[in-house]
N, C-alpha and C positions, 0 to 999 in steps of 0.2 A: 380454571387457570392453573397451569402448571409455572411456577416461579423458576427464573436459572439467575445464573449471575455469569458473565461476562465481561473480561478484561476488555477496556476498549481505548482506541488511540485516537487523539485531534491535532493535525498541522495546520499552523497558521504558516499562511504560503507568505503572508506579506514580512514575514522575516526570513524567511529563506534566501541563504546571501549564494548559496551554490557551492559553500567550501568544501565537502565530500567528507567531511570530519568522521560524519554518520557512518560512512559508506568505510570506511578506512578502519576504525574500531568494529564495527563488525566484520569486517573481512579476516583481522587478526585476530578476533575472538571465536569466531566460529567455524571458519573455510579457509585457514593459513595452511593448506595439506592437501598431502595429493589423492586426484582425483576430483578438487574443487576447486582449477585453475579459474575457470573461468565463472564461478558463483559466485558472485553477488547476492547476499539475502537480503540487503539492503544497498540502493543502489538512487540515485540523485539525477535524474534527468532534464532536460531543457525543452521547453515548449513552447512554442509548436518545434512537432520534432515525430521520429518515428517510433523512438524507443528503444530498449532493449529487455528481449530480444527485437528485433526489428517487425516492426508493424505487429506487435505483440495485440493490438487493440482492435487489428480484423481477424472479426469471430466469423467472417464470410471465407474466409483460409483457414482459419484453425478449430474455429468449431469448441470455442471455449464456453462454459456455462450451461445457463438453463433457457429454452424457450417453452412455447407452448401449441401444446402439439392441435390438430384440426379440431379437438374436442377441445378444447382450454386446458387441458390438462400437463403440469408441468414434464419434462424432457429435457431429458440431457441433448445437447447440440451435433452432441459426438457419435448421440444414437444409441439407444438400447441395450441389451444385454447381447442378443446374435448378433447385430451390427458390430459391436465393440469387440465381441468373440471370433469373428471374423475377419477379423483384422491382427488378432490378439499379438501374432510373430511381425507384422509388418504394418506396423501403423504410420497410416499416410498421412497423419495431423501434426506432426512434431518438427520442433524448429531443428532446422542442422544446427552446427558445430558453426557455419558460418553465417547463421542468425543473432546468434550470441556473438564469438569472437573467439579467434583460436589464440590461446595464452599464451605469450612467447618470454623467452627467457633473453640472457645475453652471454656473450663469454666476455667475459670480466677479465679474465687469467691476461687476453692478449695487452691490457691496459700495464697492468704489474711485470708482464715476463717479456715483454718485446725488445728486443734486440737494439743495441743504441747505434746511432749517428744513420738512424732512419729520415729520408729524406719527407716521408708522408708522416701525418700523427699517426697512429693506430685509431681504428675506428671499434667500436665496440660490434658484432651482428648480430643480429636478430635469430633463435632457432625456438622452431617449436617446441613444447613444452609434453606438445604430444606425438610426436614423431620425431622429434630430434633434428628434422632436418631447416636448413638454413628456410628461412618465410620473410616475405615484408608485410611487414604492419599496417592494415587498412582499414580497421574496424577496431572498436573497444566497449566498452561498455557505457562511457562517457564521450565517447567520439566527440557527441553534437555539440558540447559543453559550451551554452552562452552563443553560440550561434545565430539562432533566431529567426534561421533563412536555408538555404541551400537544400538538405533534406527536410527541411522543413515541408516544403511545397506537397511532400510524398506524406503527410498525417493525415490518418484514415480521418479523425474528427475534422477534415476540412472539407469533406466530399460533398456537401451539400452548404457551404459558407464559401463558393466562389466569389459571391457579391459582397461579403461581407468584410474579405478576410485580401490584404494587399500586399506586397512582400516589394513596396517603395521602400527604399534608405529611409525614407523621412517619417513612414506610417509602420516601418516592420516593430515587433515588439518581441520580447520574449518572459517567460516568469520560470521559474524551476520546482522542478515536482518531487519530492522525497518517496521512494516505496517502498514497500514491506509486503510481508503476506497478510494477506487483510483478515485472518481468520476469523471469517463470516459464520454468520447462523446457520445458511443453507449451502456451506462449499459444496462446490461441483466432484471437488476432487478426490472427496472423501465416496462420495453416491459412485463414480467410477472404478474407483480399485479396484480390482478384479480377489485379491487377495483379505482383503479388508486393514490392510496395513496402515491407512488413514484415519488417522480418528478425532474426534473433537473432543476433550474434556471437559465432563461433566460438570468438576470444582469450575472452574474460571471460563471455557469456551473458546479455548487455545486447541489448535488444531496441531497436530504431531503426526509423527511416521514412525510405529510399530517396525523397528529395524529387521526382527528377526522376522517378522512378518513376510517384509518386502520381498516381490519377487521380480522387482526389475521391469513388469509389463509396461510401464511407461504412460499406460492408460490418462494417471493422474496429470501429468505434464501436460498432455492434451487438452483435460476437461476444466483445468483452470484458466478464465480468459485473462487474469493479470500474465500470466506466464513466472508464477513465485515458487512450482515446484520442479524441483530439477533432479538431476540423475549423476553420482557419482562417476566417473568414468572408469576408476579404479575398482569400484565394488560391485556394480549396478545397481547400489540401492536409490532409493530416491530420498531428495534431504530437501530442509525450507527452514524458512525463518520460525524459530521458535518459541517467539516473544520472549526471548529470553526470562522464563519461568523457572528456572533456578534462581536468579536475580529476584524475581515477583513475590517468588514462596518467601521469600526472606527480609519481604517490604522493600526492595531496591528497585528503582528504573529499568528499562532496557538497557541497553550499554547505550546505541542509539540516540536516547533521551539525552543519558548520563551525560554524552561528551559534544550533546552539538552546542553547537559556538553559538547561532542567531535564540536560543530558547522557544524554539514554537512546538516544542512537542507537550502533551499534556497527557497524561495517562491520568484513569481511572476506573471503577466499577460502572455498572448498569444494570438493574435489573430489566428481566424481559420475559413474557409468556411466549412457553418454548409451544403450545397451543397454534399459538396464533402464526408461525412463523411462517408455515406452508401458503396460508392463506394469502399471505403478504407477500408471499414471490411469485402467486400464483396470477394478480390482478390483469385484470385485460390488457387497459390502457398506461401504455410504458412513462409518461405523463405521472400515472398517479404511484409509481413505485417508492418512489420518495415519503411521501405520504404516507403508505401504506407501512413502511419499514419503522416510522416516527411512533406510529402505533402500537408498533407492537413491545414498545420500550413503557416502563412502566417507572410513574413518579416516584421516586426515593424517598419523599416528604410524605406521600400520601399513608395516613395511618392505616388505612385497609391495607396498603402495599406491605406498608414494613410488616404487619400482623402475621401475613400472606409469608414472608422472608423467615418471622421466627417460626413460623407453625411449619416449613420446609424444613427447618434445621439450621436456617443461617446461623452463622458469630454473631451476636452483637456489636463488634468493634467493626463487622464486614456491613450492617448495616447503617452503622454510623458512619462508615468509611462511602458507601453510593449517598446518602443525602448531602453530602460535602464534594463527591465527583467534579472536577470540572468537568470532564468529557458529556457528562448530564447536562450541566448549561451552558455549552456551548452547542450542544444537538438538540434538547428539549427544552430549554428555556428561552434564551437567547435566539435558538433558532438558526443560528450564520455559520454551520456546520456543516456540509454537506457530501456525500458518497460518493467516491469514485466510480462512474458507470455504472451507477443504478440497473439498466436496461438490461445487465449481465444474468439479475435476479439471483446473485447469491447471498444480498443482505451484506454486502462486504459490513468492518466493523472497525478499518481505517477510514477515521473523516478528515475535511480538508473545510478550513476556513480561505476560501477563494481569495486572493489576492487584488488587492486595489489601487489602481493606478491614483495617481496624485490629482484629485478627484477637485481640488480646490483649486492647483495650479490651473487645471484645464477649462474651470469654469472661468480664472482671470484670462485666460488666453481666447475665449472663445466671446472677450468683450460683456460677461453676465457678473453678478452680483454674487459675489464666493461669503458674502455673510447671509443671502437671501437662500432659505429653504427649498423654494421652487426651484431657482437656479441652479441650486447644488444637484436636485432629485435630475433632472434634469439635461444634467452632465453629467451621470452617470450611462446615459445610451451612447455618448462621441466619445469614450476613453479608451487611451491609445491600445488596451486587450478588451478586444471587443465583446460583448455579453454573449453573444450566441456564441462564441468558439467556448468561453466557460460552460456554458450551457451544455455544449456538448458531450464536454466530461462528466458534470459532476451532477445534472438536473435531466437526463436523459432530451435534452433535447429545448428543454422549457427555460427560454430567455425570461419571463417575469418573474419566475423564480428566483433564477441567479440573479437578474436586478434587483428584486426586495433585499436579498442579503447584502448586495453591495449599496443598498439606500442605507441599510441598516449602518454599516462601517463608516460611510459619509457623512452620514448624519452623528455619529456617535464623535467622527473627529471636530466636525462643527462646532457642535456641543458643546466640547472639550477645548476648543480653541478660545470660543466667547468668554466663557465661565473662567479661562486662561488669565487671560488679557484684560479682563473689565469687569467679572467679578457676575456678569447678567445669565439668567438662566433664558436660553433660547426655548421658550415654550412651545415655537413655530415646528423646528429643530425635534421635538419631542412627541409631537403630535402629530406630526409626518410620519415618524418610522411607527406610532403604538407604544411609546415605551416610557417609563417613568424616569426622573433623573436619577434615581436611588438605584433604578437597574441599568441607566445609561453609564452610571462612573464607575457600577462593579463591570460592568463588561471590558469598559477600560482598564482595569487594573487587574483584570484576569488576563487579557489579550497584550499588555503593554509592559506593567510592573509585578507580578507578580513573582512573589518568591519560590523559591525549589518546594516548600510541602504543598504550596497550593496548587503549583503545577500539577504534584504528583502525590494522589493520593492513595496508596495501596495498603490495604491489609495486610499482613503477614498471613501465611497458613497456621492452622492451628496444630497442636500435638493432632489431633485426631483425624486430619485432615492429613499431617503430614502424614503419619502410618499408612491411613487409607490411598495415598499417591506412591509413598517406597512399595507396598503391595503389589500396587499398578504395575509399577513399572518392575517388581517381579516376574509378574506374571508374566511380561512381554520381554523377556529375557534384558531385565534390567534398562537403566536409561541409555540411551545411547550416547551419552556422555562417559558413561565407566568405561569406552571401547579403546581400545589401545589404540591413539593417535585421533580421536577425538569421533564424531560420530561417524555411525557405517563402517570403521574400521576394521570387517570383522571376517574377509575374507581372501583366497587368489585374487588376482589379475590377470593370472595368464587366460582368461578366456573373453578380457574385452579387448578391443583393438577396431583400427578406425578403417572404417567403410568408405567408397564412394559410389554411390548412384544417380544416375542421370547428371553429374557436376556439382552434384549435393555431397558434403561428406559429413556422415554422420558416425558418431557413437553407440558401437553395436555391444550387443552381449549375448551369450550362447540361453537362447531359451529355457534350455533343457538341464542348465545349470543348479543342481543344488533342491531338483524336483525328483521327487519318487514314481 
C-alpha cells in the first residue's frame, strides 16, 4: 500500500439556488484576461440541459477518458500514442469556438458620446472580442440557465430515459450543477500530453499545467470528458482550474467555496492507496466503478491507516486534519456522495450529494402517509427528478444506487422532522436507511448547519513542504501565477488567429511555434 493524500471537494446540489456567485469570483480571480474570454474554470449549469461546452458529456464525439480496450486493459478513448500522433497538427476531437461561445464585448462609448435630440435611444452592439467584428449573441455559457426544457431534450444522459423522462409543463423539472476540474486519481488529461505539461501533485493530488512545458497540442482538451482544460487563445498554452492551491497551502478555501451564497461546498483531505488506483478504473462492469473507487480510499480513523500516513512522512496536524474531513463522511461514511460519471474511469475527485425533490410533499400528494417509512421509501421512485436521469450522471447507470442515497436524505429529513415536532425518535425511519440516530443528526448538521471550519477542513503546508513546492515550481519555470498578467502570460500572439473549417471556427496556433 502506497499512502497519498488528496484535496477533495463535496456539492450538496440540494442547496444550489443557481446564483453563479461561484462562477463570477472565479472568473475575476482567475481568467479576467485576455486570451480567456470565454473560460470559465468554474461554471454553474442547469439540468437537464447540454452543457458547456455543449454536449461536452458525448464521449461518442469527443472521445474524452478511458475505456477498455478488447483485452480489458485500460485506454485512452482518443487512442494511443500513433493514433494521438497522428493527428498531433489536426485534431478532429476538439470543441470549436462555437461549442463554448464566442465572447463578445460592447461599445459603451456610443451610450456617453451620442449626439443629442436623437430621435432613437442609442443601442449599445454586440462585437466580438475575438475578431472585432459586429456578432449577435446566441450562445453563452449559462445560456440554459433554469430552463428545464428546450435544449434540454438534446442531453446526451436522456438517450436511453425516453420513457422515463417527459418535458409536460406539469412533469418538466430542473436542478443545477456547479463544475470544476475534478482532479481525479487517474486524469485522462495528464496520460495524453504529448509534452508532459500535465501533472498531478504528489503533496495534495491537484492536477496543474507546467506552463513552460505546454506546447499548445491541445491533446489534453480532447482527453478530458468534463471538458475543464482549455487553450488560451492569446498564448496557446493550456490552463484549468487550479483548486485554488495558493489559497489551500495557506489553509484557505477555494475562492469558489469562499464566496458561494447556498453553502454546499465542503472541502477536505482523503487518504487513498495510489496502488490500487489502476485497478479501480480498470473493473469490467461500469456498475461497479462506483464501488470500486470507494475502495480505494482509505479510513482516516483507522490506526493502521494513520501509522501507514506517519511512516510516509505525513504532518500530524494533515492527519488529524483527514480523520475530521467532511469530504470522508459524506463519501465513506455516510455514503450520499456520489461521482460525476463514474463510467469516464478517471476516478473524478469532485463529488455531488444528489439533490431531492420534496420527497414529503410528494408522498402527501400521492395520497400516502408522509410520517410512514415505507411510504416515504416509496416515494422516492415518483419524484418529480426522476432516479434513472440522476442515475445517469452520477451512478453510471445504476438507479438503486442513486435511490439508496436519496432513501438515505428522506429518511434523514423524516427523522428530523418527528424528533422536530414531538420530541419521538422514528426507529422505523432508522432502520430503513441502516443508520443510528447519533449518525442520523451529524449528517444533519454537516448537510444543513454546519459552520465554516466544519465545512472546510485544510491543513496548511508545512515549511518543508512549502520549500519542496517553491522548488517545484522552480523547476518548471516558476508558478504560473508570477506571469505577467496572471497565468500563461508569457508569450506573442501574433501567431494565433481564428480559423474556419467546414463552418466550424476554431482557435488555431502555429505548431511550429516556439519548437526546436
Amino acid at each position: 500500500m502506497r499512502i497519498r493524500a488528496q484535496m477533495a471537494m463535496v456539492m450538496n446540489l440540494d442547496k444550489c439556488i443557481g446564483c453563479h456567485t461561484c462562477s463570477v469570483t472565479c472568473k475575476q480571480t482567475w481568467t479576467n484576461r485576455e486570451g480567456t474570454e470565454y473560460v470559465w474554470f468554474n461554471n454553474v449549469e442547469t439540468k437537464p440541459g447540454i452543457g458547456y461546452p455543449k454536449h461536452y458529456e458525448d464521449q461518442e464525439r469527443w472521445k474524452g477518458g478511458w475505456k477498455l480496450d478488447k483485452k480489458g486493459r485500460l485506454t485512452l478513448r482518443s487512442g494511443g500514442r500513433l493514433a494521438r500522433l497522428g493527428h498531433i497538427f489536426a485534431n478532429p476531437d476538439l470543441p470549436s469556438i462555437d461549442d463554448y461561445y464566442e465572447p463578445a464585448t460592447f461599445d459603451k462609448d456610443i451610450l456617453v458620446n451620442a449626439p443629442g435630440g436623437l430621435t432613437d435611444t442609442p443601442v449599445k452592439k454586440p462585437y466580438s472580442k475575438l475578431t472585432g467584428e459586429p456578432m449577435a449573441i446566441t450562445w453563452g455559457a449559462n445560456w440554459e440557465d433554469s430552463l428545464g426544457g428546450d435544449t434540454a431534450r438534446e442531453d446526451p444522459n436522456l438517450r436511453h430515459l425516453a420513457d422515463k423522462v417527459t418535458f409536460e409543463f406539469e412533469k418538466t423539472f430542473l436542478f443545477h450543477l456547479p463544475r470544476i476540474c475534478e482532479h481525479c486519481l487517474n486524469p485522462a488529461c495528464v496520460s495524453a500530453c504529448p509534452s508532459g505539461a500535465m501533472y498531478k501533485r504528489e503533496e495534495d493530488g491537484i492536477v496543474l499545467v507546467d506552463q513552460d512545458r505546454c506546447r499548445g497540442w491541445r491533446m489534453c482538451v480532447s482527453a478530458c470528458p468534463y471538458k475543464k482544460v482549455y487553450v488560451n487563445h492569446a498564448t496557446g498554452k493550456a490552463e484549468k482550474c487550479t483548486f485554488c492551491f495558493p489559497r489551500l497551502e495557506a489553509g484557505q478555501p477555494t475562492i469558489c467555496s469562499e464566496t458561494c451564497v447556498g453553502r454546499l461546498r465542503y472541502l477536505g483531505l482523503l487518504w487513498y492507496d495510489e496502488d490500487a488506483v489502476l485497478a479501480a478504473a480498470g473493473v469490467e462492469n461500469e456498475a461497479d466503478l462506483l464501488d470500486a473507487q470507494r475502495s480505494v480510499f482509505l479510513d482516516p480513523a483507522d490506526p493502521a491507516v494513520q501509522r501507514a500516513a506517519r511512516d510516509a512522512g505525513m504532518p500530524e496536524d494533515w492527519i488529524e486534519a483527514a480523520a475530521h474531513s467532511p469530504v470522508w463522511k459524506l463519501i465513506g461514511e455516510y455514503r450520499i456522495a456520489l461521482p460525476l460519471h463514474p463510467e469516464y474511469r478517471t476516478l473524478p475527485m469532485v463529488w455531488y450529494v444528489p439533490p431531492l425533490s420534496p420527497v414529503l410533499d410528494a408522498a402527501g400528494a400521492a395520497g400516502r402517509d408522509d410520517t410512514d417509512a415505507d411510504d416515504i421509501f416509496h416515494t422516492i421512485r415518483d419524484l418529480r427528478i426522476p432516479v434513472e436521469y440522476l442515475a445517469e450522471l452520477f451512478t453510471a447507470g445504476d438507479a438503486e444506487v442513486a435511490a439508496g442515497v436519496l432513501m438515505k436524505l428522506a429518511g434523514m429529513r423524516a427523522y428530523m422532522r418527528t424528533r422536530t415536532l414531538d420530541g419521538t425518535v422514528a426507529q422505523e425511519l432508522l432502520d430503513g436507511i441502516g443508520m443510528t440516530a447519533e449518525q442520523v443528526e451529524a449528517m444533519y448538521r454537516l448537510l444543513a448547519i454546519a459552520k465554516y471550519d466544519e465545512r472546510y477542513v485544510i491543513p496548511v503546508a508545512h515549511t518543508k513542504q512549502a520549500a519542496e513546492l517553491e522548488a517545484q515550481a522552480t523547476a518548471q519555470n516558476d508558478c504560473s501565477l508570477d506571469c505577467s498578467g496572471g497565468p500563461g502570460m508569457g508569450g506573442p500572439a501574433e501567431d494565433f488567429h481564428l480559423v474556419k473549417s467546414d463552418g466550424r471556427r476554431r482557435l488555431s496556433i502555429n505548431p511550429l511555434r516556439g519548437r526546436a
